[in-house]
C-alpha positions as CSV (number, residue, x, y, z in Angstrom):
1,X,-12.4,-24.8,1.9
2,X,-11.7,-20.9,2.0
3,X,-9.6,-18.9,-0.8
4,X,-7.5,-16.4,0.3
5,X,-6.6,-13.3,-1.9
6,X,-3.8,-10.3,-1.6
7,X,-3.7,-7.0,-2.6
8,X,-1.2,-5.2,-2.5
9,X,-1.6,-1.5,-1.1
10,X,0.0,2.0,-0.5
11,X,-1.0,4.2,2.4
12,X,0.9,7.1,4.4
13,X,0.7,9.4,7.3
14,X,1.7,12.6,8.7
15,X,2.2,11.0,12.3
16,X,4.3,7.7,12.4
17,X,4.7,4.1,10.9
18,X,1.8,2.4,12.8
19,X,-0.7,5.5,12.1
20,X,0.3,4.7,8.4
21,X,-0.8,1.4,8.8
22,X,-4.0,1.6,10.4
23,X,-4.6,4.4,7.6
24,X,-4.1,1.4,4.7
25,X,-6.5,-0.9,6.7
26,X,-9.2,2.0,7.3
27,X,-9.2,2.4,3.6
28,X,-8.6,-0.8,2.5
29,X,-11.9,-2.0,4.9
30,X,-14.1,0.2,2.4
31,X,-14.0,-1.8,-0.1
32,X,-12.7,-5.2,0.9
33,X,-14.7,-7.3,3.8
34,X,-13.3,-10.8,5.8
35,X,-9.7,-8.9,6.0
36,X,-7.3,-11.3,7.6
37,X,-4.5,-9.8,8.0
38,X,-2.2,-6.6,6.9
39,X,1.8,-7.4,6.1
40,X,4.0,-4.2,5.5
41,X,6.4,-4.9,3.2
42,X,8.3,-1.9,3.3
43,X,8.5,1.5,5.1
44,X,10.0,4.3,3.6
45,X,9.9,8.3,5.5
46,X,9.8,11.8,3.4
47,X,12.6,14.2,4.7
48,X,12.2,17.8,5.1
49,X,15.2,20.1,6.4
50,X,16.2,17.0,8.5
51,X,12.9,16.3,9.6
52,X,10.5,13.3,8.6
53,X,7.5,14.7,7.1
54,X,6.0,12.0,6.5
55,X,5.7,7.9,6.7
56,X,4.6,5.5,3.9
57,X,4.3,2.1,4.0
58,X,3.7,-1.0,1.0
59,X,1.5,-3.2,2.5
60,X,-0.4,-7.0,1.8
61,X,-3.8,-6.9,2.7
62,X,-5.1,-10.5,3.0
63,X,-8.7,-11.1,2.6
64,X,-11.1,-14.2,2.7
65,X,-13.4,-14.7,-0.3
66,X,-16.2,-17.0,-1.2
């Protein structure tokens, strides 16, 4: 039988939504092994003079342990 654990993360990017997310798994790899899967539970974009200047996401990163 395998356990399953989450965390849950922040992670963010100058470039779009999916770079943001494969920012919170490059990180999130570091210091967690067997990830699983990544769930973004929210996106949310900083604005600038009408422009996005940047994209954050709130992510589940599910891991296998033991």
């Amino acid at each position: 039988m395998s356990v399953v654990k989450v965390i849950e993360i922040i992670a963010s990017s100058e470039k779009s939504f999916d770079d943001a997310v494969e920012n919170a798994l490059k990180e999130a790899s570091k210091s967690v092994k067997n990830i699983k899967s990544i769930y973004v539970k929210e996106m949310h974009a900083n604005v600038t003079n009408n422009e996005i200047v940047s994209y954050g996401i709130n992510a589940k990163v599910s891991f296998e342990v033991g």
